[in-house]
C-alpha positions in Angstrom: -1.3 11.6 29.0 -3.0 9.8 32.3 -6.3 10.4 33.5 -6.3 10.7 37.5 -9.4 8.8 37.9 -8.4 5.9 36.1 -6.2 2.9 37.3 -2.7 2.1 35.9 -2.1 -1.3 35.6 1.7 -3.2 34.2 1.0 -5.6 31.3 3.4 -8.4 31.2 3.2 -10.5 27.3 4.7 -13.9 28.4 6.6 -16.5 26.1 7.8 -19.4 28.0 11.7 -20.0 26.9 11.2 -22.9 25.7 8.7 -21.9 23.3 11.0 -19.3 21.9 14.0 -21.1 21.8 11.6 -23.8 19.6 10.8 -20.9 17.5 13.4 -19.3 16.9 14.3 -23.5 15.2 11.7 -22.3 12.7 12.6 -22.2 8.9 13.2 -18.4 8.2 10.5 -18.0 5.6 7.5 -19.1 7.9 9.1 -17.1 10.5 9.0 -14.4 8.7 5.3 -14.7 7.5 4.1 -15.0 11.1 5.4 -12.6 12.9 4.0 -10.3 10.1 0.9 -11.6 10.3 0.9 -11.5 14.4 2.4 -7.5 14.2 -0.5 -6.5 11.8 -3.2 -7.9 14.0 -0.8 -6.4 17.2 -1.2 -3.1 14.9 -5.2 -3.1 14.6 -5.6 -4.3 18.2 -3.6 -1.8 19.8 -5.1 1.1 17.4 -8.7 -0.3 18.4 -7.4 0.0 22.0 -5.8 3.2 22.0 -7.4 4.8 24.5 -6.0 2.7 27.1 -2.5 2.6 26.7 -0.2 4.4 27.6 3.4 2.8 26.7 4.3 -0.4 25.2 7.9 -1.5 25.4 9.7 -4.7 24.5 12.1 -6.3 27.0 16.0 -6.9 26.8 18.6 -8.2 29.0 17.4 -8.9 32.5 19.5 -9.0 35.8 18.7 -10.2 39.2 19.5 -8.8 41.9 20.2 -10.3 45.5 22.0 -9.4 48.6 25.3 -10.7 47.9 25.3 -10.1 44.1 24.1 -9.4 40.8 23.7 -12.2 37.8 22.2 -12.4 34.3 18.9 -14.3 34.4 16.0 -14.9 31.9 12.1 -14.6 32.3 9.2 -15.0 30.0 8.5 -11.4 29.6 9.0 -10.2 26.1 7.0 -7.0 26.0 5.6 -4.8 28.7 3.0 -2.4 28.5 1.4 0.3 31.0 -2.5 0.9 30.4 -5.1 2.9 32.1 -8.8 2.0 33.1 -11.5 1.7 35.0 -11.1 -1.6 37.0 -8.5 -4.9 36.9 -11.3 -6.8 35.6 -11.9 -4.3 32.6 -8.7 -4.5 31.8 -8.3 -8.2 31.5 -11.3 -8.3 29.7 -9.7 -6.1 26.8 -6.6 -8.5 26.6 -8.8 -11.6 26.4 -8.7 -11.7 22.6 -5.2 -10.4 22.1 -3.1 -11.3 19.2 -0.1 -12.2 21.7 -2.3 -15.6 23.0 -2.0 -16.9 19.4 1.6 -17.9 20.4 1.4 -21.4 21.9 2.1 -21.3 25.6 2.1 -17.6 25.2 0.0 -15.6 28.3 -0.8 -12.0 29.3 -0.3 -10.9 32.9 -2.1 -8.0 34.7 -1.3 -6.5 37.8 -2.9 -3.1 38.9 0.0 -0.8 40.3 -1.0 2.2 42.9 1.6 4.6 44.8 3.5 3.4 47.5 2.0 5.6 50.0 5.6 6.0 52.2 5.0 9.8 52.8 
């Protein structure tokens, strides 16, 4: 549920490809161990961060689109979410110490959506 006097804002978890395609090179076992150990910290973040958030998602297959045509394409996104709060700045401040930027190269991008306003 949103609250109309707060601000929505997309939240864009970023892997560079490289650094997944290095991962995913990693022997199975320690693989394994980490991404437990990086979902249960995920888990107690996003619980003590509740309030704010109002989906998470994780990404799939990406296409890009251009005037003469459609292709497959990658990006560094990996999981989206959409949270609510009082400023951009606020916001940023709450990610600062997310689990996501113990992934080497890993980053969190914030960008503060509003309506179009094409009435």
């Amino acid at each position: 549920m949103t609250n109309a006097s707060l601000k929505k804002f997309l939240v864009f978890f970023m892997i560079p490809l490289a650094t997944m395609n290095e991962w995913s090179k990693t022997d199975p076992a320690v693989r394994e161990a980490e991404e437990k150990r990086l979902r249960e910290e995920w888990t107690k973040w996003s619980a003590e961060h509740s309030k704010m958030m109002v989906s998470t998602d994780v990404g799939g297959k990406t296409k890009n689109v251009v005037a003469n045509g459609v292709s497959d394409t990658r990006n560094d996104i990996v999981i989206y979410s959409i949270v609510e709060g009082d400023s951009h700045d606020a916001v940023a401040q709450a990610f600062q110490n997310h689990p996501h930027l113990q992934i080497p190269n890993a980053s969190i991008q914030i960008m503060e959506t509003r309506a179009m306003g094409w009435d």
